[in-house]
N, C-alpha and C positions, 0 to 999 in steps of 0.2 A: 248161416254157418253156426256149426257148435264150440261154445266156448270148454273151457275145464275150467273143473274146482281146483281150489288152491290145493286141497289135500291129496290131490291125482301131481304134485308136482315137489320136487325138492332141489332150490336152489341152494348150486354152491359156484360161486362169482367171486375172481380174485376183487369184485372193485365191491360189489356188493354184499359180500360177507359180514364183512366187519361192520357196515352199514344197517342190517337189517339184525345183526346179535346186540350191537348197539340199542336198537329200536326195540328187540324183545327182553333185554336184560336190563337198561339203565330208563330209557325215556318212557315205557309205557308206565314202570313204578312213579318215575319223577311227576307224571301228567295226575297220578293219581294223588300221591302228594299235595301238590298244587291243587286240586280240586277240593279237596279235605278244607289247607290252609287259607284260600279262599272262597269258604262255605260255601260253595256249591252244592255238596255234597249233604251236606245238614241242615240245606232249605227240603230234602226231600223226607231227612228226618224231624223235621220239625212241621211240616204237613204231615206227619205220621203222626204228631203228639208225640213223638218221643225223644223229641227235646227243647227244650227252653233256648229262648233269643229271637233275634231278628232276623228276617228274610235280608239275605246280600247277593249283587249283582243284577246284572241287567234280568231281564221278564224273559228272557229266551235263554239264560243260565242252563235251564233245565236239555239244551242238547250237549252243551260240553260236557255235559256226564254222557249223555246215550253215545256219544262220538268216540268216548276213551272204550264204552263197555263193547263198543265194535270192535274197535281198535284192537282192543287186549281178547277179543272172541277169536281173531283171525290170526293174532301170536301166538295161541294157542295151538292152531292147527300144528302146526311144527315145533313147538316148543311148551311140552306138556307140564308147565310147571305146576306144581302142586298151590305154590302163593296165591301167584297169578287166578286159578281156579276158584279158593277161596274167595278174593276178593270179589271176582263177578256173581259168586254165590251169595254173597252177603248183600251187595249193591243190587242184583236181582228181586232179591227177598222185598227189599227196603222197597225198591219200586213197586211191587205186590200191592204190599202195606198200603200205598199210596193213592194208586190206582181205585178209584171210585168203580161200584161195581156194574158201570153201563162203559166202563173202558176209557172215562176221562180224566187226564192225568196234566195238570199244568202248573205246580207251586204257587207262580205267580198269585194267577184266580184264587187257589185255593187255601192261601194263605191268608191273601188281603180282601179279596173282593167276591167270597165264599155264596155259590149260586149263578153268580154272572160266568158266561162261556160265551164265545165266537161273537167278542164283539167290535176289535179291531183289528179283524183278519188282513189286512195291509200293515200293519205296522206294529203288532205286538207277537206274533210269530206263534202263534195257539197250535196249527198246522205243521208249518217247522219243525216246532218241538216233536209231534207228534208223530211228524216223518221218521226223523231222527231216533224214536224208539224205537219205531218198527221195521227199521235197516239195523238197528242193533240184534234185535230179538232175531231177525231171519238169519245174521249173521251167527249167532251163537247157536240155532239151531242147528246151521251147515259145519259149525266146528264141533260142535257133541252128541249131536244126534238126540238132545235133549231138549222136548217139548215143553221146560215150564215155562221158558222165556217168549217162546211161539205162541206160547196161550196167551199173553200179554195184549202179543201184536194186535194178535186175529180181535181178542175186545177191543181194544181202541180203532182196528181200524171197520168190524162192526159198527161200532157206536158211529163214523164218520161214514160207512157207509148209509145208517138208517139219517143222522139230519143234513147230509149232503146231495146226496143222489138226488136229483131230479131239480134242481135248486137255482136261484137266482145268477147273475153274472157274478156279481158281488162277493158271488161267496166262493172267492176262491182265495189262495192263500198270495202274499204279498211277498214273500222270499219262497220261490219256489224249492219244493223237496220232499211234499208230500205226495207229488207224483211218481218220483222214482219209487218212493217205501213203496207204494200199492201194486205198483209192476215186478219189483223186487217178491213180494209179498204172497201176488199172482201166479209167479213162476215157483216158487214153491209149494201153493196150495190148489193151484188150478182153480180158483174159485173167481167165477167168470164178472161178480159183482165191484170187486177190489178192480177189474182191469176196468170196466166199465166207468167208475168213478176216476179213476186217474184219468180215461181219456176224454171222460168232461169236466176235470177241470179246466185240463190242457184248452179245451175247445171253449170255454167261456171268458178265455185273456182277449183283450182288447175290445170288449163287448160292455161296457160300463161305462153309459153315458147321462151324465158328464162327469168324469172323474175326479176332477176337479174338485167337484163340489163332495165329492164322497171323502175323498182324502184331507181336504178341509176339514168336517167334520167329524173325521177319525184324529187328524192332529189333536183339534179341541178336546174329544173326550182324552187320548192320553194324557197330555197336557194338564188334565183334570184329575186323573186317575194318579199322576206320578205323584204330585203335588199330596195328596190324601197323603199314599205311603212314603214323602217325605217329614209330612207331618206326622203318622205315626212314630216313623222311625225316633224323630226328636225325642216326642213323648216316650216314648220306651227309654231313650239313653236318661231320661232326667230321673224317671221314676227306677233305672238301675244305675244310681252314680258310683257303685262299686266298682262296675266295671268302665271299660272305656270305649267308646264308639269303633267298629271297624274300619280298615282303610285297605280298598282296594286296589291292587296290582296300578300304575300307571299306563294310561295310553299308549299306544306305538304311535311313534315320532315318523312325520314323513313332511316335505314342503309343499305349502299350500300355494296357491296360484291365487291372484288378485281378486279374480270375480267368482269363483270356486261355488261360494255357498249360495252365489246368485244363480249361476248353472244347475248347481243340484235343484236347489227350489224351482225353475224352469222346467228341470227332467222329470222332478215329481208329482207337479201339476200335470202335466202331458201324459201323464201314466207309463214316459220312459222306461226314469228309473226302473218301475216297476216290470218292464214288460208286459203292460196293459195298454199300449196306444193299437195294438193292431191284431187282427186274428194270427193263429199263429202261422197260418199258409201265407200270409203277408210281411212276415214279419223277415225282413231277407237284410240286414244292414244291424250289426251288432250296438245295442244301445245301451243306457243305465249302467245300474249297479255290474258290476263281471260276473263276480259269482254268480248273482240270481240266472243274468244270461246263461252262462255254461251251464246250471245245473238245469234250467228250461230247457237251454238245445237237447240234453245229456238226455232224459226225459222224452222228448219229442221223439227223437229216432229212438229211442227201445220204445216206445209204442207203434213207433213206425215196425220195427224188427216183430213185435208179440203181434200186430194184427195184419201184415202185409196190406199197411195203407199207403201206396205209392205215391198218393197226394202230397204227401208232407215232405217227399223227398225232394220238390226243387225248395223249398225254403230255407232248408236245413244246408244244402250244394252253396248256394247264395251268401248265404250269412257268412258260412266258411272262408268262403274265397271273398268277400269283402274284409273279414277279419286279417287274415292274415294278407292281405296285399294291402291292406290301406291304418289298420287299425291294430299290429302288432309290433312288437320290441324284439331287436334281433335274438333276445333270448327263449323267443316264445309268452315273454309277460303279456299282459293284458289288464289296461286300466291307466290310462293316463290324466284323468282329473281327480286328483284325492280327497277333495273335498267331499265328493259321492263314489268313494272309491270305485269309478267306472271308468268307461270309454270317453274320447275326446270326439273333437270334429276327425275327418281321414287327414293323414301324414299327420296330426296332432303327438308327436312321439318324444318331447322333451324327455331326453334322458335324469336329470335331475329329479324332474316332477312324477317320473316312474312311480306309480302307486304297483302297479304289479303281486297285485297280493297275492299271497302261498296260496290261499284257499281258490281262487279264481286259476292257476295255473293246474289245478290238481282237477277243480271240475270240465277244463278242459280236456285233460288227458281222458278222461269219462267221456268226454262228447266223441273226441277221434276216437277211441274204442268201436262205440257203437259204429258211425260211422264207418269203420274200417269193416266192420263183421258185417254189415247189409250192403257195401258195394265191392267187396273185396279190391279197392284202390288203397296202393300202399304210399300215395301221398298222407291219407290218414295215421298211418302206421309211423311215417316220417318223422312228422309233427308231434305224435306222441313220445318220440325217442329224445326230439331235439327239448322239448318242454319239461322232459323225464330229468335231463341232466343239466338242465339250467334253471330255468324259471323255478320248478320245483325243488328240485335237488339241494338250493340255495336255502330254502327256507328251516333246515334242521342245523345245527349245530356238529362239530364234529364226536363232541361231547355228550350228543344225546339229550342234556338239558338245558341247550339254550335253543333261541330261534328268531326268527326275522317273520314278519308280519307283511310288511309292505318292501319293495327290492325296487328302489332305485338303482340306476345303471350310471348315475355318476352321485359320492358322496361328498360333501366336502367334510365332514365328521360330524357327530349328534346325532348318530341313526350306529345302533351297535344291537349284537344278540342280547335277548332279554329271556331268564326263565319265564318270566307268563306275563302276560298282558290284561288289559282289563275286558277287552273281549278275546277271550283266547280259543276262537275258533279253528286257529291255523294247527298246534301244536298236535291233539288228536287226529286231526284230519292228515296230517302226514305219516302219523302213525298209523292209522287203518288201512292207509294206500299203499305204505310199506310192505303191511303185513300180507299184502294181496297181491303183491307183483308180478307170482306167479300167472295168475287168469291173463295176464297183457302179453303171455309170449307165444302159442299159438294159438289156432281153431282152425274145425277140418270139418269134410262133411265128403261122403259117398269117400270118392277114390280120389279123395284132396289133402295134403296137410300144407298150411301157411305156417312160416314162421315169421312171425312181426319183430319181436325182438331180439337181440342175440344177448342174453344171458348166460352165465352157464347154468347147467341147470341137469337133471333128469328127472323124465318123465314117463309114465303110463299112456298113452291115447286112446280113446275108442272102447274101452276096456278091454285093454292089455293090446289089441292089434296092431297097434304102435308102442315098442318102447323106446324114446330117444333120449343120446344126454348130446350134451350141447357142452364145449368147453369155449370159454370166449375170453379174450384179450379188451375186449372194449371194457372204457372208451379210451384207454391210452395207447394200445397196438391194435393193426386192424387183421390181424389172425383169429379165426373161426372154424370149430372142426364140428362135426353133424355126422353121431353116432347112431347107425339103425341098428335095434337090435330085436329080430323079428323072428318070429315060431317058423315062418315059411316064406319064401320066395312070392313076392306080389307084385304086382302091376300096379303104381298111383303116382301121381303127381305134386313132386314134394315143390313148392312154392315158397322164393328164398327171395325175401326183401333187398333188393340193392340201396342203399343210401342214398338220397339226393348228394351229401357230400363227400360218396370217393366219387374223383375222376376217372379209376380203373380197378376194375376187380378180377381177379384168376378166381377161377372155381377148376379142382382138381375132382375125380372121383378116384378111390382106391389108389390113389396117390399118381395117377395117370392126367395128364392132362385134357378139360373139359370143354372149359368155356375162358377165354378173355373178354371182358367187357369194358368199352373206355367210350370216354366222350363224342361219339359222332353221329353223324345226321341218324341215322337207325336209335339213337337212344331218345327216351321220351325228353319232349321239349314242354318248355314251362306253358304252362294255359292261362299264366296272367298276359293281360297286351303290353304291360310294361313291367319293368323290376319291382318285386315286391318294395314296399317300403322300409323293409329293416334288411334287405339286403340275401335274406337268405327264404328258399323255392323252396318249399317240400315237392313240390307238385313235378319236381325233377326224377325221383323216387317214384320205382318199380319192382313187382314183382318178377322174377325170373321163376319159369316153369321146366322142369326137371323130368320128364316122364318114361317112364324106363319102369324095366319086372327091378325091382330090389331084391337081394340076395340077403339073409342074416350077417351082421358085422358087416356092411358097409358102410366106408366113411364119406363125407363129404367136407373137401377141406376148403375154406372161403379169405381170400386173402383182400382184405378191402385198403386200396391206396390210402393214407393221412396225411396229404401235406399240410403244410400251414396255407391257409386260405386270405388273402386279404379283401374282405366285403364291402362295397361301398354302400349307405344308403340311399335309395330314393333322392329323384334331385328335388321332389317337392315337400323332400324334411327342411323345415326351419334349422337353421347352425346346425348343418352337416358334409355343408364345403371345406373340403379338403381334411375330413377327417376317415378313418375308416374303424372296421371292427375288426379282431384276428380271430379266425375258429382254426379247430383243427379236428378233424373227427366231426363227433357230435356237441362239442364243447367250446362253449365260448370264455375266450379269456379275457383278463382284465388287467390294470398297471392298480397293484394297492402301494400305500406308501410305505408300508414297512418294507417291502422287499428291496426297496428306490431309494434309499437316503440321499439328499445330496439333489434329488432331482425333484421339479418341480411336474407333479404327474401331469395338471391340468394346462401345461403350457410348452411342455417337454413335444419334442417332431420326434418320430422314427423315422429308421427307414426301414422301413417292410421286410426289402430286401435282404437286411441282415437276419432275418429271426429264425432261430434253428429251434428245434423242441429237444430235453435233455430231462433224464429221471433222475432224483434227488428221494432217497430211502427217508432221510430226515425231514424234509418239507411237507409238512401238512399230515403227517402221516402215510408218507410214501406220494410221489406227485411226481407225473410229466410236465413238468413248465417249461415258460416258453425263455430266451432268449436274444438279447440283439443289441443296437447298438442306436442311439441317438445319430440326429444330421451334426451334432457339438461334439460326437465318438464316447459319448455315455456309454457303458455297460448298463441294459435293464432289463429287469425279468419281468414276465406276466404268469400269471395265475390261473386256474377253472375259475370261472366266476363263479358257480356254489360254492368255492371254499373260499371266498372273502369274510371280513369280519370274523375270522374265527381265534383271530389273535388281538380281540381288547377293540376298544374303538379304534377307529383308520377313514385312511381316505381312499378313494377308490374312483376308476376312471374304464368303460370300456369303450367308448369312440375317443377314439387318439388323435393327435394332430399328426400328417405327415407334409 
């Protein structure tokens, strides 16, 4: 199937407007700020020589710049600010500058350990970084049609094509993401060696034996290496006592589990973490680190998509449906040991110990993408909607400049938005995916269009063959209207996502009645053999096929039921007797304690039964909350769970006692 560019699309969304003007007017500035005030930014001018001080930040610093210059490439496309322009003009330049002239580019090395390259491709993220410019530069090429930044790419990923290709197991990257760049890369230059190295790196994971001993040995040298530029560092503060040493951003806060760091060191040995224990046709059971997984699955199927290699398709089926039936958080989070911020054992879903990071729920929404576009199954399509407005959605601020890193689903306070963090992976990274929302609402191919998302939104398709606008009430009403507006009368097949969560939808055409659709044996049934573990099926969720000549100005108007849902979890979660979760729509709610005075959230019973949904203009910036009534006849509200924490630190609760 073919996807669109964001610039063939212009959303306008009563829910996402203010969301994505937000993202293009306050938080892409603020991320660059922050990048500035915690040198990031002037480690790349200080490998230029042109300027004086010390390298700060982690040794993979150097992508939280290429993540903001994505970010602000694809704000761009729709919001042609002159600022904005400058600055990635200016941060482009300086990368140039940087950029050694066979296309290697890493601060770290070239700062401190000047000549050494590719030498703890597991754990110093040489690749990573290098991903990361080269999905920026294809990015800024697709927003301006301007080559300087493409010529970047194309030398570094040159340079990785001449000492990579054809190469040991070993040498592949340790936080996967240099394989999307090279596909990404591929697809805009056709250049058949970029696709080739992506699909061997992809193919040399789990192929490194003994791992063990390799990662041992990569700790030692880091271990080795940090220790030097700790000592530099010193000697630099003594020999400039003018100034004062720097101090960066603090860690994000999340609870740790008893034997945590014993786990992670287990999963690291085993090449877990990494996604090294097994080829990747084998690899069917989500493990390690999250991100790294999603961004490996995410990867996998677009090389599955760019070479029609069916092989890779049951692994990718596999892992899916292990994740979300055994190894997922009814928000769609992923990552329940924080230690290594990964996966746990299956039903391991302590709400508390929720690691759930932004970044891991966002490289999912990448993976159901792909997925969704090579089997057109709109369980994919589901999962990316429900992940869209939870797991992820949670991780930005309604300000723009705060955010949340890791998303526990119960807090008891000491976990609050922070403007940045000391690795501030997440804050960019919601920013780029914002600015691209467009590409996730449909794709078409012959005499087909899908619509996966309902945004509002209008669009061009096909060039010009389609032009649709789309008006949408989600996710607080389930009203949806589907404007054709077409040069001539056609014959196609418009394919309209059903929700796993209405139980009934009317579809009108030309305001005549079409289709009723409600929950009976005729509707798809779940293809897990028992309840997922957080309580909620994408695998419920279908496309409906539409095929009729379309006329110019026809409507399609889509009425999706929202009751309040009451979900229970899996009976093989630990402490989740007798509790349940409320959704409504696509939206999970929660009890925070500001809105509850007086009640004790974490000990408080509902009853279900009473909870009605009601809109408050003043709350949150305009909010459907929810309603009801304690077993003691409490009056209590619930929330979206993305809009928790957005009033100061709090407590917060989404499995409830009833």
């Amino acid at each position: 199937m073919n996807e669109l560019a964001i610039s063939q699309l212009i959303i306008h969304d009563s829910f996402w407007d203010s969301r994505l003007l937000t993202n293009a007017r306050v938080a892409i500035f603020h991320e660059w700020q922050q990048l500035e005030q915690s040198r990031c930014i002037d480690n790349f001018r200080l490998a230029a020589g042109e300027k004086a001080g010390f390298r700060e930040g982690w040794f993979f610093a150097d992508s939280d710049a290429y993540k903001w210059l994505e970010a602000a490439a694809r704000v761009y496309v729709s919001w042609r600010n002159s600022e904005l322009k400058n600055l990635m003009d200016e941060f482009i330049g300086l990368i140039s500058r940087v950029q050694s002239e066979d296309g290697y580019i890493f601060t770290y090395n070239q700062i401190h350990f000047r000549g050494e390259r590719w030498r703890n491709l597991m754990i110093e993220h040489e690749l990573y970084c290098h991903g990361h410019l080269i999905e920026a530069c294809v990015s800024h090429f697709e927003a301006t049609g301007e080559e300087t930044a493409l010529h970047l790419a194309r030398k570094a990923a040159d340079l990785l094509v001449n000492d990579f290709l054809i190469a040991a197991p070993d040498k592949t990257s340790g936080h996967e993401e240099i394989e999307l760049a090279l596909l990404r890369l591929y697809q805009v230059s056709q250049q058949e060696s970029y696709l080739e190295l992506a699909r061997q790196f992809l193919e040399r994971r789990g192929k490194i034996r003994p791992f063990a001993l390799l990662i041992l040995k990569q700790n030692t040298l880091v271990a080795r290496r940090r220790k030097f530029v700790l000592a530099q560092r010193k000697s630099y503060w003594i020999s400039h006592a003018e100034g004062s040493p720097f101090r960066l951003p603090n860690d994000n806060v999340s609870k740790k589990s008893l034997f945590g760091k014993l786990r992670w060191l287990a999963s690291g040995l085993t090449g877990k973490y990494f996604q090294q224990h097994a080829p990747i046709r084998k690899q069917t059971i989500p493990v390690g680190h999250a991100v790294r997984f999603a961004y490996l699955e995410t990867a996998v199927a677009k090389l599955c998509r760019c070479t029609n290699d069916a092989t890779l398709l049951p692994a990718l089926k596999d892992s899916w449906e292990h994740m979300v039936s055994r190894r997922m958080y009814i928000t769609g989070g992923i990552g329940s040991v924080p230690d290594m911020e990964g996966f746990g054992r299956d039903y391991e879903l302590d709400p508390e110990y929720s690691y759930s990071e932004t970044c891991a729920a966002l490289g999912s929404l990448f993976w159901n993408w792909e997925m969704a576009l090579i089997t057109k199954k709109a369980h994919y399509s589901d999962l990316f909607e429900w992940q869209l407005y939870n797991a992820a959605a949670v991780g930005m601020g309604l300000d723009g400049k705060t955010f949340l890193y890791n998303n526990p689903l119960l807090c008891k306070g000491h976990i609050s938005r922070q403007p940045w963090f000391l690795v501030p992976c997440c804050p960019s990274n919601l920013s780029r995916t914002w600015a691209a929302l467009g590409k996730y609402i449909y794709s078409y191919e012959a005499d087909n269009l899908w619509i996966h998302q309902y945004i509002g939104n209008r669009s061009t398709i096909d060039n010009g063959r389609w032009k649709v606008e789309v008006n949408s009430q989600l996710p607080w009403q389930g009203k949806v209207t589907i404007s054709l507006d077409l040069v001539s009368s056609s014959s196609f097949t418009l394919y309209s996502r059903i929700p796993s969560w209405a139980p009934s939808t009317s579809i009108r055409i030309n305001h005549l009645p079409f289709a009723t659709l409600t929950s009976t044996p005729d509707m798809p049934q779940s293809t897990f053999p028992s309840i997922p573990a957080s309580g909620y099926d994408p695998s419920l969720a279908r496309f409906f096929p539409i095929k009729r000549i379309w006329s110019p100005g026809d409507l399609v108007e889509m009425d999706f039921d929202m009751p309040v849902v009451v979900r229970h979890a899996s009976s093989r979660l630990h402490g989740h007797r007798g509790k349940v979760a409320i959704t409504r729509g696509p939206l999970v709610y929660c009890l925070e304690n500001i809105d509850n005075p007086g009640i004790d959230i974490f000990k408080a019973r509902i009853d279900p039964a009473s909870i009605w949904a009601e809109f408050s203009p003043a709350l949150l910036g305009g909010t459907w909350f929810l309603r009801g009534i304690t077993k003691k006849g409490e009056d209590f509200a619930m929330i979206p769970y993305h809009l928790w924490a957005n009033r100061g630190e709090s407590q917060m609760a989404v499995w409830i006692n009833t």
